[in-house]
GUTORNU-451237 format. One line per 4 residues: for each residue x, y, z of C-alpha. Coordinates in nm, 2 decimals, always signed. Each point is the difference from the previous one (the first is absolute). Layout:
N
X Y Z ~ ...
***
This chain:
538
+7.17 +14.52 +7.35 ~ -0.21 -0.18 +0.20 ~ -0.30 +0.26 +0.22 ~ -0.01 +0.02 +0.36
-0.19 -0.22 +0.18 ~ -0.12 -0.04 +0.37 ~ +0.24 -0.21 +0.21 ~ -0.17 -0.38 +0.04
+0.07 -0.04 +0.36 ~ -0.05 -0.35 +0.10 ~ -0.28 -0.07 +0.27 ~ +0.15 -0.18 +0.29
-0.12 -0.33 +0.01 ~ -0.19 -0.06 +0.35 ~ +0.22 -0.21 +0.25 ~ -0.22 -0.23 +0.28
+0.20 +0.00 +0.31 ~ +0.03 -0.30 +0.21 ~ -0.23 -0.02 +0.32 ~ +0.09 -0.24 +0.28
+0.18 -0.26 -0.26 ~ +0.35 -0.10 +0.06 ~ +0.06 -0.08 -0.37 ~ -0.04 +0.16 -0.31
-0.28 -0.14 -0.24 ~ +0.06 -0.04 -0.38 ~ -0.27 +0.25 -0.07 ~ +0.09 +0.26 +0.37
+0.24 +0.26 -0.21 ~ -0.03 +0.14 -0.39 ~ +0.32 +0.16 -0.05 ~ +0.03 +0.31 -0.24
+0.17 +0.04 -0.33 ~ +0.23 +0.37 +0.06 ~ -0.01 +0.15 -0.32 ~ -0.17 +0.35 -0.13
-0.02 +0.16 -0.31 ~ +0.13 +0.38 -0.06 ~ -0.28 +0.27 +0.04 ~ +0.15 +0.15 -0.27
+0.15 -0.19 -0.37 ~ +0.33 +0.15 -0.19 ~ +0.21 -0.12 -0.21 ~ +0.37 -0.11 +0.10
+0.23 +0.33 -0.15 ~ +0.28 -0.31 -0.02 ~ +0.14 +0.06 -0.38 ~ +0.11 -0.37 +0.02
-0.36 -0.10 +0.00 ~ -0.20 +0.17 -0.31 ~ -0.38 -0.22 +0.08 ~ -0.20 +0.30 +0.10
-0.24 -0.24 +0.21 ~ +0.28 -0.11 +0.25 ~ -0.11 +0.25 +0.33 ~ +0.21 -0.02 +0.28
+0.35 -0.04 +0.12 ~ +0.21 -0.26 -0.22 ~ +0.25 -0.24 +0.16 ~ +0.31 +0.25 -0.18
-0.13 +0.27 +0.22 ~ -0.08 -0.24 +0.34 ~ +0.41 -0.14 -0.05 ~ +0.12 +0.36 -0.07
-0.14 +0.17 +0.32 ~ +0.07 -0.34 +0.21 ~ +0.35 -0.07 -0.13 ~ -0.07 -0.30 -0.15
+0.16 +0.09 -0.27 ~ +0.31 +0.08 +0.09 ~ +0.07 -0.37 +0.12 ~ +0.23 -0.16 -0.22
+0.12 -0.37 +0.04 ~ +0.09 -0.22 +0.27 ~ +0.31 -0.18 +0.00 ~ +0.02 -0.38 +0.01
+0.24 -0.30 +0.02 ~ +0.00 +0.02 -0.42 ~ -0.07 +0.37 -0.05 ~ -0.28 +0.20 +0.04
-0.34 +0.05 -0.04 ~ -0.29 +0.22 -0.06 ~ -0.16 +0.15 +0.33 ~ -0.35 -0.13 -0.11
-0.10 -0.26 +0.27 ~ +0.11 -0.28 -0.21 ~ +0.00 -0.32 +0.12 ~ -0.30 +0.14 +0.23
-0.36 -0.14 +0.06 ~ -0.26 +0.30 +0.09 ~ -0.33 -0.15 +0.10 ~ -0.28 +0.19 +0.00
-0.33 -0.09 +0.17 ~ -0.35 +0.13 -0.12 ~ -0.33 -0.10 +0.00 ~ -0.21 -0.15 -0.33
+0.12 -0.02 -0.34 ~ +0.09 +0.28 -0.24 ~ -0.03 -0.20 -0.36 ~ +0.19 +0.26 -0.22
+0.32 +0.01 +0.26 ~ +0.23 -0.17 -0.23 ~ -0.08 +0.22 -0.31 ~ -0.05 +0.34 +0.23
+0.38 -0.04 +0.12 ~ +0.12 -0.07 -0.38 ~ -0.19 +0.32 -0.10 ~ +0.15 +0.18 +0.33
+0.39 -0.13 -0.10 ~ -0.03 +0.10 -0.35 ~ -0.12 +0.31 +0.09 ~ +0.28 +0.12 +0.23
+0.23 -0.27 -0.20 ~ +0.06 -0.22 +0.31 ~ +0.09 -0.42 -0.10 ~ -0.22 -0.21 +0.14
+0.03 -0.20 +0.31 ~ +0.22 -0.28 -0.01 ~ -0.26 -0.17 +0.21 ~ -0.39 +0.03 +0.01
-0.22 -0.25 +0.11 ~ -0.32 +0.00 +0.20 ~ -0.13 -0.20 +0.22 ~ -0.34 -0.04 +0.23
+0.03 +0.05 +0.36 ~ +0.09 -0.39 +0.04 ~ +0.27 +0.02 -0.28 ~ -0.23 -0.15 -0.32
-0.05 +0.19 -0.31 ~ -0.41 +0.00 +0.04 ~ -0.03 +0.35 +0.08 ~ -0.27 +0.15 +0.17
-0.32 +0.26 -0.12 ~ +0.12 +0.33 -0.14 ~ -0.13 +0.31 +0.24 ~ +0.03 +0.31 -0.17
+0.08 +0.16 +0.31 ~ +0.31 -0.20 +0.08 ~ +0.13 +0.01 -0.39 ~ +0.14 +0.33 -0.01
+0.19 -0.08 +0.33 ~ +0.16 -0.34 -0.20 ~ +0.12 +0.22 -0.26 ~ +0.16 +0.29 +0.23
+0.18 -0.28 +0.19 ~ +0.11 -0.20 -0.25 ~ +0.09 +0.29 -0.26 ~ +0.18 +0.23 +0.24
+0.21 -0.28 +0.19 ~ +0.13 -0.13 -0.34 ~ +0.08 +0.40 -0.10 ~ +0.24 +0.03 +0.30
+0.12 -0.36 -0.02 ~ -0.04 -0.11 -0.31 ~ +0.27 -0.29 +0.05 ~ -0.22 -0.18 +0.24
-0.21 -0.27 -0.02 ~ -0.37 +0.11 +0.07 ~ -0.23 -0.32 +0.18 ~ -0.38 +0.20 +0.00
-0.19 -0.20 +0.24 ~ -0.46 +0.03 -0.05 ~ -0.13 -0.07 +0.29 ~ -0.37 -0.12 +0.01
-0.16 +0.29 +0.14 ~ +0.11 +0.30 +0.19 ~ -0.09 -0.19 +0.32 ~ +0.28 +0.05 +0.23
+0.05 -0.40 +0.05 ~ +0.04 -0.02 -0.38 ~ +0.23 +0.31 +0.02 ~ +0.21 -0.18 +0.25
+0.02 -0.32 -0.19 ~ +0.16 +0.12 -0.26 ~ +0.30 +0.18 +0.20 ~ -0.04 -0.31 +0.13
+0.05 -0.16 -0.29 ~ +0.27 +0.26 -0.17 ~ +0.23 +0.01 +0.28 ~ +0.11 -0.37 -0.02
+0.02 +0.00 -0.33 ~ +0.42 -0.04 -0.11 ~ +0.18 +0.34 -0.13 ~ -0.25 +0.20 +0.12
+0.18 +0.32 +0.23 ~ -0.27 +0.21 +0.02 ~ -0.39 +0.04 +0.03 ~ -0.18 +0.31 -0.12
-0.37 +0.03 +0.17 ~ -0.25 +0.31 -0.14 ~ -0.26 -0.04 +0.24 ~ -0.12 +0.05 +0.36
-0.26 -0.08 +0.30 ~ -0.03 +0.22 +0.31 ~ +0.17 -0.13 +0.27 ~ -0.16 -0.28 +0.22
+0.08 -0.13 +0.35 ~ +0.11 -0.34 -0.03 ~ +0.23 +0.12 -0.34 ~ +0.28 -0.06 +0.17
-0.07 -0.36 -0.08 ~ +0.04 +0.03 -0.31 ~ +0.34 +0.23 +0.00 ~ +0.18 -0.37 -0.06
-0.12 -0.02 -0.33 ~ +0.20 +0.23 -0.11 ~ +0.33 -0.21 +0.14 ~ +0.23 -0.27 -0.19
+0.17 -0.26 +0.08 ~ +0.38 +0.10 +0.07 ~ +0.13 -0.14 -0.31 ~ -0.19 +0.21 -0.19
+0.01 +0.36 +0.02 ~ -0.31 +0.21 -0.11 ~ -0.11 +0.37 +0.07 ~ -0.38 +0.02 +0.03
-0.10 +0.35 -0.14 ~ -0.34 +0.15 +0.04 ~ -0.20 +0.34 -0.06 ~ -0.04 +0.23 +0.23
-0.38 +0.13 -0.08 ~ -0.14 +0.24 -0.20 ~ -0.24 +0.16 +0.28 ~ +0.20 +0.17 +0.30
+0.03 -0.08 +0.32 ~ -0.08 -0.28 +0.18 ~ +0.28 -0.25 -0.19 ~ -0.13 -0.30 -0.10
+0.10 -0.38 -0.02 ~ +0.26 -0.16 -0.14 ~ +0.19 +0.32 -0.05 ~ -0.04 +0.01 +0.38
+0.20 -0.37 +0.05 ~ +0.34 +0.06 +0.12 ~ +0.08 -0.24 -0.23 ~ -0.10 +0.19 -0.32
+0.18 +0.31 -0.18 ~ -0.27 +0.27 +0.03 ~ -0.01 +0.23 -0.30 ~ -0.13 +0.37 +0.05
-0.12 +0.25 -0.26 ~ +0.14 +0.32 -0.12 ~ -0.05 +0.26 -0.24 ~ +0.32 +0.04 -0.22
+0.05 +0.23 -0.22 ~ +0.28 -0.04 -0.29 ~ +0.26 +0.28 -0.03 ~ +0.05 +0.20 -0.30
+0.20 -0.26 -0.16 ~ -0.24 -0.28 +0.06 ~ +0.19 -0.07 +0.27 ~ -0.08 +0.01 +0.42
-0.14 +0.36 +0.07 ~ -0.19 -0.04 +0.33 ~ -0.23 -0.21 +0.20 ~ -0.28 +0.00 +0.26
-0.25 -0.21 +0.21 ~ -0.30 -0.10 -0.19 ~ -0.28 +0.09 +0.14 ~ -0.16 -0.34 +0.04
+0.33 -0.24 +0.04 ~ -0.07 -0.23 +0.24 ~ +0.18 +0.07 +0.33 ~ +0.00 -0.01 +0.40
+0.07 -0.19 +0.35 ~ -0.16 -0.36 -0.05 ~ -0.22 -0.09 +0.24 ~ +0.10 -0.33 +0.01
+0.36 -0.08 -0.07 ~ +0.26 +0.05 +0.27 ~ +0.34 +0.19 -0.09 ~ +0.25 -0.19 -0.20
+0.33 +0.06 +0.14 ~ +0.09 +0.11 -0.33 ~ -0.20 +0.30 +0.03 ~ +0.18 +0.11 +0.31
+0.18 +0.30 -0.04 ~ -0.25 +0.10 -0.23 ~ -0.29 +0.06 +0.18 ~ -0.16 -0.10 +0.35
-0.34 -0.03 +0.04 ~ -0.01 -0.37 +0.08 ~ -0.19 -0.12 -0.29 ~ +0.13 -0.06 -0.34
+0.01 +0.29 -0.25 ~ -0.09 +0.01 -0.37 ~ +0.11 +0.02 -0.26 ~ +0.33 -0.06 +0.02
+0.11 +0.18 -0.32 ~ -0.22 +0.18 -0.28 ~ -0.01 +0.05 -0.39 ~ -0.19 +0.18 -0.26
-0.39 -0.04 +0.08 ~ -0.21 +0.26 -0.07 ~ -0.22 -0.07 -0.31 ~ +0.07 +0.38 -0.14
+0.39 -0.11 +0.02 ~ -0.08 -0.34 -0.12 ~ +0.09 -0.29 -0.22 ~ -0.08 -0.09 -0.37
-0.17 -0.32 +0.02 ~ -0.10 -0.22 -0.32 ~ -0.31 -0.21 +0.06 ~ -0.27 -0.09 -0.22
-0.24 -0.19 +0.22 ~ -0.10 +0.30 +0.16 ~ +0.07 +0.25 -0.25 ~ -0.21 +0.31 +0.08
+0.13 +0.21 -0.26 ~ +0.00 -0.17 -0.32 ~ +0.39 +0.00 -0.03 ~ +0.12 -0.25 +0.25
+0.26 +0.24 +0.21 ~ -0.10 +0.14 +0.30 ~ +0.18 +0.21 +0.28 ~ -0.04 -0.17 +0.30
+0.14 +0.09 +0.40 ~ -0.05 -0.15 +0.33 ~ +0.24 -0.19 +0.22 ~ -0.03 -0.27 -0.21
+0.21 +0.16 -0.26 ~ +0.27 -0.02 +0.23 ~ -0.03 -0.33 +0.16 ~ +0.13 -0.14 -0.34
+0.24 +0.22 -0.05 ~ +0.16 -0.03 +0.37 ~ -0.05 -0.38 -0.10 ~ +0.23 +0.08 -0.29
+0.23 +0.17 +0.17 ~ +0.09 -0.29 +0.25 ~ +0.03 -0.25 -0.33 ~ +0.27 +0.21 -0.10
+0.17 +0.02 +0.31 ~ -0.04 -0.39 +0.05 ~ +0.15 -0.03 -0.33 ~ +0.30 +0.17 +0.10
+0.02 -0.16 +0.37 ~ -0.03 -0.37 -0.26 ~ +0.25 +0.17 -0.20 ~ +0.26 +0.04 +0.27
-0.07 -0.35 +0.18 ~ -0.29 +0.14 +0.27 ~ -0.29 -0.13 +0.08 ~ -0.33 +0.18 -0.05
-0.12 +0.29 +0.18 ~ -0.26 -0.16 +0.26 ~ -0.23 +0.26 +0.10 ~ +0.16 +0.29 -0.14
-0.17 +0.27 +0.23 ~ +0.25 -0.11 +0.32 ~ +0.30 +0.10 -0.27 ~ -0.18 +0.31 -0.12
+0.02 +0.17 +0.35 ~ +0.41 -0.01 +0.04 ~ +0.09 +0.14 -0.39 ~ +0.11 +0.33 +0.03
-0.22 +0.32 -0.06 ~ +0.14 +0.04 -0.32 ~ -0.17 -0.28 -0.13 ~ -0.39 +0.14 +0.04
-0.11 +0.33 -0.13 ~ -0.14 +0.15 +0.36 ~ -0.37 +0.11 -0.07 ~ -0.06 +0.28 +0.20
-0.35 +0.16 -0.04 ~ -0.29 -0.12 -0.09 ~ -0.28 -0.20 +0.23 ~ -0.22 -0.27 -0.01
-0.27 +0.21 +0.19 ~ +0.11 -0.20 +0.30 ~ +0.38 -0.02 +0.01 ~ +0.22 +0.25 -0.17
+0.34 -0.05 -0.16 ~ +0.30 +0.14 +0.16 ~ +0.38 -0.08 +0.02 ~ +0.16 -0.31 +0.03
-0.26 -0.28 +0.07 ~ -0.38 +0.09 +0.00 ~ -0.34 -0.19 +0.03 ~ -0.11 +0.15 -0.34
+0.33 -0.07 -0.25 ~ +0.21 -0.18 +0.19 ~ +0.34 -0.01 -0.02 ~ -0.07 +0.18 -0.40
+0.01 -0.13 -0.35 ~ +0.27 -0.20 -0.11 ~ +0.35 +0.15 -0.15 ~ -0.01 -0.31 -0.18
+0.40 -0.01 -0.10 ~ +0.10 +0.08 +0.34 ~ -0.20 -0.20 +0.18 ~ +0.05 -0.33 -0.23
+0.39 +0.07 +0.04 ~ -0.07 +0.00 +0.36 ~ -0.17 -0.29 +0.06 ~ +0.21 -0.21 -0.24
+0.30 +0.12 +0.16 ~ -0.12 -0.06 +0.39 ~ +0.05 +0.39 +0.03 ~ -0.17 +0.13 +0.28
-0.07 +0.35 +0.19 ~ +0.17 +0.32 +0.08 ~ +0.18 +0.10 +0.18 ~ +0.09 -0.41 +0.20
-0.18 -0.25 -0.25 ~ -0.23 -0.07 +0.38 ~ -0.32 -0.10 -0.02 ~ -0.31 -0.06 +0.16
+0.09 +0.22 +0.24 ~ -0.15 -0.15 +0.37 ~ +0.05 +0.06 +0.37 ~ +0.14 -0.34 +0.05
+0.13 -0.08 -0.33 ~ +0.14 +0.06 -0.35 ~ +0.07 -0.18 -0.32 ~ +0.23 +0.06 -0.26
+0.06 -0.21 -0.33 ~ +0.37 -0.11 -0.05 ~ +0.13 +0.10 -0.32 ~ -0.08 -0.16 -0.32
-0.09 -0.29 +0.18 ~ -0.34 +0.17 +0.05 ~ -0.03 -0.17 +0.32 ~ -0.24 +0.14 +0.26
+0.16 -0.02 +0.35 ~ -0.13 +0.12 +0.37 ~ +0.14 +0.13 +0.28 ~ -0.16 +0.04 +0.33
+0.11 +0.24 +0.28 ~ +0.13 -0.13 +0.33 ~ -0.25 -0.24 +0.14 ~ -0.17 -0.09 -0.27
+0.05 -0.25 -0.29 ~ -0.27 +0.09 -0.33 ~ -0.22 -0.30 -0.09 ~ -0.08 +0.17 -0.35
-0.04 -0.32 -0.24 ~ +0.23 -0.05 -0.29 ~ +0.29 +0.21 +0.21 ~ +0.36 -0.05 +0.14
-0.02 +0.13 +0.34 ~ +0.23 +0.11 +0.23 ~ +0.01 +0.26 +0.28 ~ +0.21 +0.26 +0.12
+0.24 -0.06 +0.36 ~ +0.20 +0.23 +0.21 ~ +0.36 -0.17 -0.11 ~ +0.29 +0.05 -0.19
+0.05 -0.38 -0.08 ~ -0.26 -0.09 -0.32 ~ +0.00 -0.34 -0.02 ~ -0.32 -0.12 -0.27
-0.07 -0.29 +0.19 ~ -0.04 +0.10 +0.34 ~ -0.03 +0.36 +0.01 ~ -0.18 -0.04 +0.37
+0.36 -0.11 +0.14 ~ +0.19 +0.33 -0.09 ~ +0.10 +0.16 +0.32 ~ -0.12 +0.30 +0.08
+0.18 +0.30 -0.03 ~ -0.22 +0.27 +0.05 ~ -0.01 +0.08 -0.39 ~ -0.21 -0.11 -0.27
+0.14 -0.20 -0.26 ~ -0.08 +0.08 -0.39 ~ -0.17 -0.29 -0.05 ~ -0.01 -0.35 +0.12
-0.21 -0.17 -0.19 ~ -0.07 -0.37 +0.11 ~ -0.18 -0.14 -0.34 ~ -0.30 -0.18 +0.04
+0.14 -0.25 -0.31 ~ +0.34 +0.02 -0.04 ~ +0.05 -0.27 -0.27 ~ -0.24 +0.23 -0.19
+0.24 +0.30 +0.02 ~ +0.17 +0.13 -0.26 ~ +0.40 -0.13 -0.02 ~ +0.17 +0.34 +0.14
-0.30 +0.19 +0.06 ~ +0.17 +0.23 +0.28 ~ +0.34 +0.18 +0.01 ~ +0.12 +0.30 +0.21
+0.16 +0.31 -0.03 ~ +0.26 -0.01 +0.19 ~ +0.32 +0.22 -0.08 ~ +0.15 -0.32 -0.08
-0.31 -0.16 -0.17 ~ +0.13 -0.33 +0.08 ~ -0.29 -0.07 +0.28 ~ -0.32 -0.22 -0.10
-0.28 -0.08 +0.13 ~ +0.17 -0.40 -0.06 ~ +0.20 +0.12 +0.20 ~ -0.11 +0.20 +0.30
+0.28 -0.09 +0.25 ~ +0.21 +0.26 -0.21 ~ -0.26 +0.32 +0.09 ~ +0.07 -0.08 +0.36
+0.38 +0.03 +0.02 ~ +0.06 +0.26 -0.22 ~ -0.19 +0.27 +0.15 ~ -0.21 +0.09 -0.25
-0.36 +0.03 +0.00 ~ -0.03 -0.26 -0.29 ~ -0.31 +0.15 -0.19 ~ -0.15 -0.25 -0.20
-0.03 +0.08 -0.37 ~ -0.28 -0.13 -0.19 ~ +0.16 -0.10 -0.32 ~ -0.12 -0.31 -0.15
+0.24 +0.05 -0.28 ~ +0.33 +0.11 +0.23 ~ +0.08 +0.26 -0.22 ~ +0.13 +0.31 +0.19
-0.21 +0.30 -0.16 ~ -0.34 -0.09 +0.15 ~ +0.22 +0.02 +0.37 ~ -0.08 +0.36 +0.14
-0.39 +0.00 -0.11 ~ -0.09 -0.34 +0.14 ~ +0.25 +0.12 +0.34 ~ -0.22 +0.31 -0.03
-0.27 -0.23 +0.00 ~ +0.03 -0.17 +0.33 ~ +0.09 +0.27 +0.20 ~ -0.32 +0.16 -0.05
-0.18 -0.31 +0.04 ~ +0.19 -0.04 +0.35 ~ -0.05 +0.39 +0.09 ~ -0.36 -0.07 -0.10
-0.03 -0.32 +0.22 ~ +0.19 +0.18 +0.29 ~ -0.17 +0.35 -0.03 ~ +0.32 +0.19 +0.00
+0.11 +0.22 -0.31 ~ +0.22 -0.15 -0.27
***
């Protein structure tokens, strides 16, 4: 049994703002590694793990009270296989070199008898295998991230990426470096700035080109309110901290706000549209979602760099714990989207915000000291933890919110995805055609003819029609993306002329796959999206 000891809070590394400079220096920003040890040291009470040094939560007890154990398989064109993020590449970025990684995450398998990676390799911040200084401060980060995204997704390839320094340039070269590198999906960072002016220049780091999807996934911070930077990028998934506590079968029992997860308005950032519905202050939000952070709940960690008390395990919390881990998560579901011929999630946060509630345990109490959690989506938690078989299901299958699968919910628009195509489309209201990148638009007329390609020649009838949708890339469309629900259900959006002569209302059903069960939800859909857009009840 190992004693009690005093918690080793890190001391925030001093951050030089800019003055009067339009561009960042190399030396301007020193970002911070988010990890904390436990104020307090017990052993795991797990009887499948009998090593009386291991303190912390295990990776048995994180899947059981996430779900991740209860996925199963996926199926595929020859079978099935395991839901592990096979196939996957998780890169994780940190700063300097932790020499004993490779043998720490051996130690840390065996231990919790996890196979190894199918994939490790690491690289410098310019891809070569001369790795950088070791920092003793930046070690135990390497070996939370690397050990705990490998425990949740131990199918995927890991890519660890030592950057030269914790200077925020270096930082930034290697997601530079990581994002373009091939069969990478996802890109865990444990570390954070406070927010800067000009930092919306840098949100486009954290894009890819088209043909390559990739979800950019960041800590949240491990000191309150203000957020800080790149959780604060609209372009990053934004991971909160909680306080769980395991049930009486070692399973979910509850969970609250930690009292230092990172959390607030940005000061910065403007309002992604896919925060809309969710919240309206103007600015962007974070985090987006949460996970398990508080270093009293925390993680066992194996790492012998650093190894304070002569045993090599430590139990360690922050939001860093669960920027890995939500990393992790995304593998998996990328896996599955691979699995069933889908690309990549890109930017998984727009997604996150149209699943269903079902899909997030709602944290509702605790606080930050600043913003308090509270149902549906807060500043503090987010939109919760994950459910994590629910919400991969969800995502692989294009499922999307109750009670209309609507999204993004705006005073001039809406998007929806279409079915298992998983393809986002917009509609505007009358008078005005959405400009939102990557997006089929369309707009809403008063008609009852719904022709595709020139919606803005319907007659006008004096009723709004359910949706005529003029694409802004037609070629691109799926093959029989739209249908109707007619009584008859013979009328199509290929052919429109049929909605005008039979009386009908022709509501267009979003059914990439043209099978008939998905009819009533997705007509359910867009009439709420039309009442919404019209301000009349549904």
């Amino acid at each position: 049994m190992l004693s009690c000891r005093k918690p080793l809070r890190r001391r925030r590394l001093a951050v030089e703002l800019l003055e009067t400079r339009n561009l960042l220096s190399g030396t301007s920003l020193v970002a911070t590694p988010l990890n904390m040890l436990a104020a307090t040291v017990a052993p795991a009470t797990s009887p499948a793990v009998t090593n009386p040094t291991i303190v912390g939560y295990i990776p048995s007890q994180i899947e059981s009270a996430y779900g991740f154990n209860q996925l199963t398989s996926f199926a595929t064109h020859s079978g099935s296989e395991p839901a592990n993020g096979a196939g996957q590449t998780i890169a994780i970025i940190d700063a300097y070199n932790d020499p004993n990684i490779v043998g720490d995450l051996a130690v840390f398998d065996a231990a919790f008898g996890i196979a190894a990676p199918p994939s490790f390799k690491i690289v410098s911040q310019t891809g070569s295998t001369k790795l950088p200084t070791t920092n003793p401060g930046w070690d135990t980060e390497i070996s939370l991230d690397v050990e705990w995204a490998h425990a949740i997704a131990p199918g995927a390839n890991i890519l660890l990426v030592e950057t030269t320094s914790d200077r925020w340039s270096d930082l930034l070269a290697g997601v530079d470096y990581a994002k373009n590198q091939p069969g990478v999906s996802v890109v865990s960072m444990s570390w954070d700035v406070s927010e800067y002016r000009i930092e919306t220049g840098t949100d486009s780091t954290f894009t890819t080109a088209a043909n390559h999807s990739v979800t950019f996934v960041a800590a949240a911070g491990d000191y309150g309110s203000p957020p800080e930077y790149p959780a604060t990028s609209p372009n990053v998934l934004s991971v909160g901290g909680t306080t769980l506590t395991l049930g009486a079968g070692g399973g979910y029992g509850s969970e609250v706000a930690w009292s230092d997860g990172g959390g607030g308005v940005s000061s910065v950032e403007k309002e992604p549209a896919y925060q809309d519905g969710a919240q309206n202050t103007g600015y962007l939000s974070s985090p987006d979602v949460s996970y398990d952070a508080d270093p009293n709940t925390g993680v066992a960690v194996y790492d012998t760099v650093n190894d304070r008390y002569g045993t090599g395990w430590e139990e360690i919390g922050g939001t860093s714990a669960g920027a890995p881990q939500w990393s992790a998560l995304i593998a998996i579901a990328d896996e599955g989207l691979a699995a069933a011929g889908k690309p990549a999630l890109a930017q998984a946060q727009a997604r996150l915000f149209t699943l269903p509630a079902n899909a997030f345990h709602d944290i509702t109490s605790g606080n930050n000291g600043t913003y308090a959690a509270g149902p549906g989506y807060d500043a503090d938690t987010g939109l919760g933890s994950p459910v994590a078989n629910v919400l991969i299901d969800d995502l692989v299958n294009g499922v999307t919110g109750s009670p209309t699968g609507v999204s993004n919910l705006h005073p001039h628009y809406f998007q929806f995805y279409a079915g298992a195509g998983n393809t986002v489309y917009t509609v505007a209201g009358p008078g005005f055609i959405s400009s939102l990148p990557s997006a089929q638009s369309g707009r809403l007329s008063t008609a009852t003819s719904r022709s595709l390609s020139t919606p803005q020649a319907d007659v006008a009838s004096g009723e709004t029609s359910r949706a005529a949708l003029q694409p802004s890339s037609p070629s691109t469309l799926p093959m029989t993306p739209f249908g109707s629900s007619d009584c008859d259900d013979t009328s199509s959006m290929n052919s429109p002329a049929n909605d005008s002569t039979d009386g009908s209302t022709g509501d267009a059903v979003i059914d990439s796959s043209r099978d008939n069960a998905n009819e009533a939800a997705d007509d359910q859909a867009i009439d709420v999206a039309i009442a919404l857009l019209s301000g009349r009840k549904a």
